[in-house]
Each structure stands twice: as structure tokens, then as C-alpha cells.
N, C-alpha and C positions, 0 to 999 in steps of 0.2 A: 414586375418581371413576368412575363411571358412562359408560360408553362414549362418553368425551370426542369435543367437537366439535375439527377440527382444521381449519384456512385457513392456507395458505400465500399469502401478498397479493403476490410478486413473483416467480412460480415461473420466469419467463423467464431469469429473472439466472443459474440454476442449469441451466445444460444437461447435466444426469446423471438416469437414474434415482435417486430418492425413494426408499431399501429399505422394504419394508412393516413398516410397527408390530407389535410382537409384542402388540397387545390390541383386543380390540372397539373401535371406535372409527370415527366419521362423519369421511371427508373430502374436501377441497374444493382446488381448488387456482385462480390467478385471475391468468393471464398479467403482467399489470400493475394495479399499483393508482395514482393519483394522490392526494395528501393529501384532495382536496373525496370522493375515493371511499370512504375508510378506512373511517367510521362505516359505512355501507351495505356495503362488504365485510366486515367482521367480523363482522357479525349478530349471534349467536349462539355468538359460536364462542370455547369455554373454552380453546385454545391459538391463539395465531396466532405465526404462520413469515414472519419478513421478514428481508431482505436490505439493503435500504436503503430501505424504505419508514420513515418518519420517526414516530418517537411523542413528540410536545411532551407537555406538561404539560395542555393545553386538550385534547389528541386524547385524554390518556388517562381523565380526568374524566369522557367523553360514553362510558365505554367500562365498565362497570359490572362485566357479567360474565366480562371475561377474567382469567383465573390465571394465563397463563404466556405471554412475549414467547421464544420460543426463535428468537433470530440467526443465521440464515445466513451468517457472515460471524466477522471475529476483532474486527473494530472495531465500537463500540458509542456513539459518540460521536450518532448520532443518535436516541438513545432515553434518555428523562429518568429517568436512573437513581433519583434522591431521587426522583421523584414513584411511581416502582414498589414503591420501598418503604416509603413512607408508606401505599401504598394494597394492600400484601402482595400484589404482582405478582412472580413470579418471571419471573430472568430468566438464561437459560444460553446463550453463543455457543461460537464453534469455535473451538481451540485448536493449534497445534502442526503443522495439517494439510499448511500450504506452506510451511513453515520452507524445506529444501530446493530445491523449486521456485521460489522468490519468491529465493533467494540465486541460484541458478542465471540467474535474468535480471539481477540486479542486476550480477552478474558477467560475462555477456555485453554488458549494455551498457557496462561500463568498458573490456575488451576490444576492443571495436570501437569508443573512443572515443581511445585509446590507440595505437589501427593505424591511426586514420582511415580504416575502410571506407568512412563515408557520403560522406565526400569524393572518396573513390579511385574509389568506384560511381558517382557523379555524372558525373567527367572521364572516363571511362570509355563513359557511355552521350552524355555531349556529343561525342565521337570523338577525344579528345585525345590518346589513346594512340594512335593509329592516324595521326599527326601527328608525332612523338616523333622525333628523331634517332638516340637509343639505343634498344637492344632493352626498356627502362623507360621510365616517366614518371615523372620524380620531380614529386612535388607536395607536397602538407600533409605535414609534421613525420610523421613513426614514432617512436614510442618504444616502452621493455619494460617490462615488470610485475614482473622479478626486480630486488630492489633498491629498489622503489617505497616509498614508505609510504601505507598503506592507513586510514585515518580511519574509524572505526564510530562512527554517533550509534544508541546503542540495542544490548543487549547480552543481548537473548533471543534467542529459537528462531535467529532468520531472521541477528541479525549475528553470532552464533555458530558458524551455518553458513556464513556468507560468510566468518569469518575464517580457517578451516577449507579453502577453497577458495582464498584468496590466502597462504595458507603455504605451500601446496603449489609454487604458482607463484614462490615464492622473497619475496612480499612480506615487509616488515618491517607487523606490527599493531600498532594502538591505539585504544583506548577512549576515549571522549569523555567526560568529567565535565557533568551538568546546567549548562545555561547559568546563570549567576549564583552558583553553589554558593558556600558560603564556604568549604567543606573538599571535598579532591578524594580520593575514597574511593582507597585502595590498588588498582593495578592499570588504574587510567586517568589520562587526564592530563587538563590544566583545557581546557575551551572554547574558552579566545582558543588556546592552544598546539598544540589538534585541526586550530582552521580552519590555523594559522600553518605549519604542519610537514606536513600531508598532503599528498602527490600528485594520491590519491584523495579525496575525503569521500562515505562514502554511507551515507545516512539510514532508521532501522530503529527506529521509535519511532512511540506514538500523535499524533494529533493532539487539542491538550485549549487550552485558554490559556494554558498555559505555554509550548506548545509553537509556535503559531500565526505566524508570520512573525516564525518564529529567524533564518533567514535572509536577510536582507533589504539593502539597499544597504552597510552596514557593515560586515556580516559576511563578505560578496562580494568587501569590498574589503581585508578582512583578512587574506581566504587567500592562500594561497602561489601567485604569480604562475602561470600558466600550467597549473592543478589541474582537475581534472575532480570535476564535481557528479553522485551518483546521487539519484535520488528515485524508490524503490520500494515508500514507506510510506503518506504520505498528502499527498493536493494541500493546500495551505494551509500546512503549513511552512516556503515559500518563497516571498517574495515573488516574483512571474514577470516583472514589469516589471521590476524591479532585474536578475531573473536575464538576460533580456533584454541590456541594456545593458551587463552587464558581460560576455559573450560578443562582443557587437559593436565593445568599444572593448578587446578582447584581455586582462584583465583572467583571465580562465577558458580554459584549453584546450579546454574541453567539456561536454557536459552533457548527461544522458539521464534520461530523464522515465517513468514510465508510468502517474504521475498524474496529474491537474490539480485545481484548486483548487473547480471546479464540473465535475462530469459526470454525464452527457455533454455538452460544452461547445458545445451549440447556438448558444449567443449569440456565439462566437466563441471565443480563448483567446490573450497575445500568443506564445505558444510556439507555438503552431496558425501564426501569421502572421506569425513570425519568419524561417522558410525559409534555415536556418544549416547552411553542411556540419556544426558541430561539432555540432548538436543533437541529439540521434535523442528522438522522443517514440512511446512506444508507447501503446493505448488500454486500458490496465489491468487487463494480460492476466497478469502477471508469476505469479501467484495459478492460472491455468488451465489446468495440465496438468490431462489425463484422472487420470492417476492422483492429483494431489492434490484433485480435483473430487469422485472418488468417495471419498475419505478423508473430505471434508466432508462430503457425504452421507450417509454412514453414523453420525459422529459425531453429527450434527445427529438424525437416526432414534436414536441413544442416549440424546441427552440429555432426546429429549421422552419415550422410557419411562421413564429414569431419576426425572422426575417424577411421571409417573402412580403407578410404582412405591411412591413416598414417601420417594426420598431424593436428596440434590445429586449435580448431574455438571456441573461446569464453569460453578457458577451466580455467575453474579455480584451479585444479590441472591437 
């Protein structure tokens, strides 16, 4: 290929430098794109760089001269996989790069779900301790993590590191078997017996149809009384109303979010306007340390010479 055009259509989403291409090559980079923008930002351009700019089946059709969709991102649920490769579009995203990082929050937020910081910081800043008889304020439940059982749905990079991280803490692990399975592969246990027996449950898996509100009013209502929910994977695996309601009728001990099911969730969210000491939601940061920032980075700069090159790095078609 001939000193490939290249457009990055959501360059904001990435606050790291870009490493430079090791090849002749035009490029463009374009703060934000909105789907009515897509056609008119791609122009020309035989590589394009997105993050969560969205490629249906109708966006890729009107798109004639692109070769290669390289993802900024590990999830690829928004870009029409069949339709790239009926139409011999390659496509390569990031892999492996916050396994760490992304465990590291998930891990934080069960910890301080566990201690009840958000509640403790609350009575705290209301002046309640400062009211107190004792040199303490007891308030929300404390409990410990040695002893716990820790629930993994998903069982690559990121719950691999997480289980890695609650052994260390004395947790007991386990591995969740696909919701519905009929056989529950060696070394995990079935779905109803993940929600039924974990302390913890936290969720480390794409989001696909399979996947899409597993957890939902039943499932909520399955778990083991008093259990604390992470979701550090993707929004839509959890129904958020259900999650909702079964945090307010004590159902859940707690539950920490740093997805949502739409973001950024302009139009509102009901975990946004639940305002629960046990909630903690963060805005889907889990993923952005510096140093896993610029691991993506640079993978992302690999995979699109890996292309020009003439051969795969991480492609998924």
C-alpha cells in the first residue's frame, strides 16, 4: 500500500500521544466524530482509527475505499464484524493492554464496598462523627475479604488478574460456567451456583446477546443474600433498574459500576439517580492508567504497520 491515508475519527477518547508510523503515510486525526459525521470524515482514508465511533452495516456500504477498521479499544461490539468481512475489511483491536489496571479497579471497588468507605465518607462529611459518644462512629456493616468467595464471570487477561489479586488477600476463587451451559467445563462451577455462593460476583466478559441483561431481576434475586456486584466490563450486562431495586430493598450489600449501559449517559442513568451509600459508580475510567493508556497506544501504532506490512496482529477479521 502506497503511503496509506490514515483518520483517527475519535482521537479525544485517547489522551496519550499516538507513536509515529514506521512508514510514509498521510494523517489526520478528528477530536470527535458523530455517526451523521462518519461518511464526510473518512473521505479518503484507507485506514480509519476508532474507539467507539460505530460502523453498522449501512455506514460500512457508503464506505467503499476503506481496508482497515484498527480499534482503539479491546471491545468491538460496535462495528459489524460479518459486514467487514464480506466486504474484505480488516479489522485489528487491543488486547491484553489493562488486564492489570482494569483488575486493579475492580478490585478497589469491592474493597471499598466491603469497608463501606462511601458510607463512612458520607457520615463523616454530614458531621456525624463529630457527634459520636465514642472515640468511633459505628455505622454500615465492615466486613473482610480473607475468607470471602470471590465469583469471576469471565476468565481472560482481566479475571485472571483479579483472581491473582484476591488470593493474595486470602480470598477463596471461582469461575462462573456460561449462563445456560449444559455441561460446566472443569475448573468452574455452574451459573445458578456462581450467583448462589459468591460474596463477591464481578463481571469480566464481553457484551454480545448472549451476554446482554444476564443479570437481571432473577438473577439479583438469586444471589447470595447480602453480596456485592462489580461491573468493570461492559454496561448492558446488568439490568440497572433491577440492580437499582435490589440494593434498596437490601437484597445486595453493594455494588460498583464503572460502566453504564449508554455513555455517556446524558439522558440520565437510574444508578446516576439512585444516590445509595452502597453504590460507588465510576465514569469508565477503570481502563486509564497512563501506563495502560500508552500500552494501547503503541499496540494500536503496531497493529496498523502490522497491516501495511502484509501480515495479522490482533485481527479479528
Amino acid at each position: 500500500m502506497n503511503q496509506p491515508s490514515i483518520v483517527f475519527l475519535d482521537r479525544d477518547s485517547l489522551p496519550v500521544p499516538v507513536p509515529v508510523f514506521p512508514f510514509e503515510h498521510a494523517y489526520r486525526e478528528i477530536a470527535s466524530t458523530t455517526p451523521e459525521q462518519i461518511i464526510r470524515n473518512v473521505a479518503d482514508a484507507d485506514i480509519v482509527i476508532t474507539n467507539k465511533v460505530a460502523f453498522t452495516r449501512e455506514t460500512l456500504q457508503q464506505l467503499p475505499g476503506v481496508k482497515m477498521l484498527a480499534i482503539a479499544a479491546t471491545g468491538y461490539n460496535h462495528v459489524d464484524l460479518a459486514c467487514c468481512r464480506e466486504r474484505g475489511i480488516a479489522v485489528a483491536n487491543i488486547r491484553h493492554y489493562g488486564d492489570e489496571t482494569v483488575a486493579e479497579h475492580a478490585f478497589t471497588l469491592m474493597l471499598a464496598l466491603v469497608k463501606n468507605l462511601p458510607a463512612y465518607q458520607r457520615d463523616v462529611a454530614a458531621g456525624v462523627w463529630e457527634q459520636a459518644q465514642q472515640f468511633c462512629h459505628f455505622g454500615a456493616p465492615i466486613r473482610d475479604l480473607k475468607g470471602a468467595t470471590l465469583g469471576i464471570f469471565g476468565s481472560g487477561g482481566i479475571g485472571q488478574a483479579l483472581a491473582e489479586r484476591a488470593r493474595a488477600f486470602g480470598m477463596q476463587v471461582q469461575f462462573g460456567e456460561r449462563k445456560g451451559a449444559s455441561v460446566v467445563r472443569e475448573g468452574y462451577v455452574s451459573f445458578a451456583d456462581l450467583l448462589a455462593t459468591s460474596d463477591v460476583l464481578s463481571l469480566h466478559c464481553p457484551l454480545n446477546d448472549d451476554t446482554r441483561n444476564m443479570i437481571a431481576q432473577d438473577e439479583l434475586m438469586a444471589m447470595k443474600p447480602g453480596a456485592i456486584l462489580i461491573n468493570t466490563a461492559r454496561g448492558g450486562l446488568v439490568d440497572e433498574e433491577a440492580l437499582v431495586a435490589a440494593l434498596k430493598y437490601g437484597q445486595l450489600g453493594g455494588a460498583g459500576f464503572d460502566v453504564l449501559s449508554t455513555e455517556p449517559p446524558t439522558a440520565g442513568n437510574p444508578l446516576l439517580k439512585a444516590r445509595l451509600p452502597h453504590l460507588i459508580v465510576t465514569p469508565h475510567i477503570g481502563w486509564a492508567s497512563q501506563q495502560a493508556m500508552q500500552r494501547l497506544a503503541q499496540q494500536l501504532a503496531d497493529n496498523i504497520a502490522a497491516y501495511v506490512a502484509g501480515w495479522a496482529e490482533n485481527r479479528l477479521v
